[in-house]
C-alpha positions as CSV (number, residue, x, y, z in Angstrom):
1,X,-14.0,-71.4,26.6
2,X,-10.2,-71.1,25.4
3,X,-10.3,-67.2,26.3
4,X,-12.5,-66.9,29.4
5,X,-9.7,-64.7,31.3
6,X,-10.3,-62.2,28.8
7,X,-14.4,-62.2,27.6
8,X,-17.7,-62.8,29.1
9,X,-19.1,-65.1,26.1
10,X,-19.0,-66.0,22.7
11,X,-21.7,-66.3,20.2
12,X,-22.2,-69.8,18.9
13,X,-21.7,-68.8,15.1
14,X,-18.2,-67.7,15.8
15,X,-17.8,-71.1,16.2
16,X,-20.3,-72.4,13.2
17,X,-23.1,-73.4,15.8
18,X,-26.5,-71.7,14.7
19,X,-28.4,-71.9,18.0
20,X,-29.5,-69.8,20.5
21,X,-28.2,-71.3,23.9
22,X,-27.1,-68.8,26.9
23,X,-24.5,-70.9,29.9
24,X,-23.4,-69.5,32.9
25,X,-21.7,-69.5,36.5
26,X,-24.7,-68.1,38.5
27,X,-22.3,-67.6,41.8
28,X,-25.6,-65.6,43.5
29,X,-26.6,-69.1,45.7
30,X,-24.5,-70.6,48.6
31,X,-22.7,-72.6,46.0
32,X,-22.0,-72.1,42.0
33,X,-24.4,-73.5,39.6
34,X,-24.3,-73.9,35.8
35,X,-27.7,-72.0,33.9
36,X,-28.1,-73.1,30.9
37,X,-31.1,-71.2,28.6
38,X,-32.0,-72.4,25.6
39,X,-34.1,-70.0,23.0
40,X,-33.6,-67.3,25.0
41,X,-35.8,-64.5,24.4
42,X,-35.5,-60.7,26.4
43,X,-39.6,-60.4,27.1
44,X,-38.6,-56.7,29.5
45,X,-36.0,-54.5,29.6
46,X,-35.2,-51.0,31.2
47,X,-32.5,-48.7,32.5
48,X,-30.8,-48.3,28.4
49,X,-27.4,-47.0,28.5
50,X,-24.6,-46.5,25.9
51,X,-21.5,-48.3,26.2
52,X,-18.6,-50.2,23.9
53,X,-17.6,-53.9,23.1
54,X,-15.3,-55.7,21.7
55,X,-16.0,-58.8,19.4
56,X,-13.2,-61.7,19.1
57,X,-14.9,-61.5,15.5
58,X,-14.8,-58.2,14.6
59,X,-11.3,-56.5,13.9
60,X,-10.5,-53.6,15.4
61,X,-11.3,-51.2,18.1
62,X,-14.8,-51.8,20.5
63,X,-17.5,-50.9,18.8
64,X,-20.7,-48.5,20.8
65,X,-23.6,-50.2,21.3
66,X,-26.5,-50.2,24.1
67,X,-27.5,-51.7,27.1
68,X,-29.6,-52.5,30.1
69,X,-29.0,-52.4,33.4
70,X,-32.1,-54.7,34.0
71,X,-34.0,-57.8,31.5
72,X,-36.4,-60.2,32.0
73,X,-35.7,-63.4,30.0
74,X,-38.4,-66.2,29.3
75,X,-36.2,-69.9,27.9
76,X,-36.5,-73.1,28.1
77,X,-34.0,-75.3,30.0
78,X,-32.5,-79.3,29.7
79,X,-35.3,-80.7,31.9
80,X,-37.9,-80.0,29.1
């Protein structure tokens, strides 16, 4: 990712890609793996809060929006 000093992620039709994939450093183990999720859907989710973000897509200022502190995700991954 050409800004990764400076976002968390980037949605795939920013970039003309209609799927629903989720990649990540999971840096939680003894060593750094790559997740990948693919169709990712949130099945749980508690703790909501209001917070802000910005969008490399969206012009101007970041935008309120809300959150969870927790989620339970159900995907499918490569090995399938």
């Amino acid at each position: 990712m050409a800004h990764r000093e400076s976002c968390v992620g980037m949605a795939a039709n920013m970039i003309g890609v209609r799927k629903r994939i989720i990649t990540f450093i999971d840096e939680s183990g003894r060593a750094p793996t790559y997740t990948v999720m693919l169709n990712p859907e949130i099945i749980k989710k508690d703790g909501a809060y209001d917070t802000e973000e910005g969008c490399l897509s969206l012009l101007g200022s970041p935008r309120k929006c809300k959150r969870y502190k927790t989620i339970k995700v159900q995907y499918q991954t490569l090995e399938m």
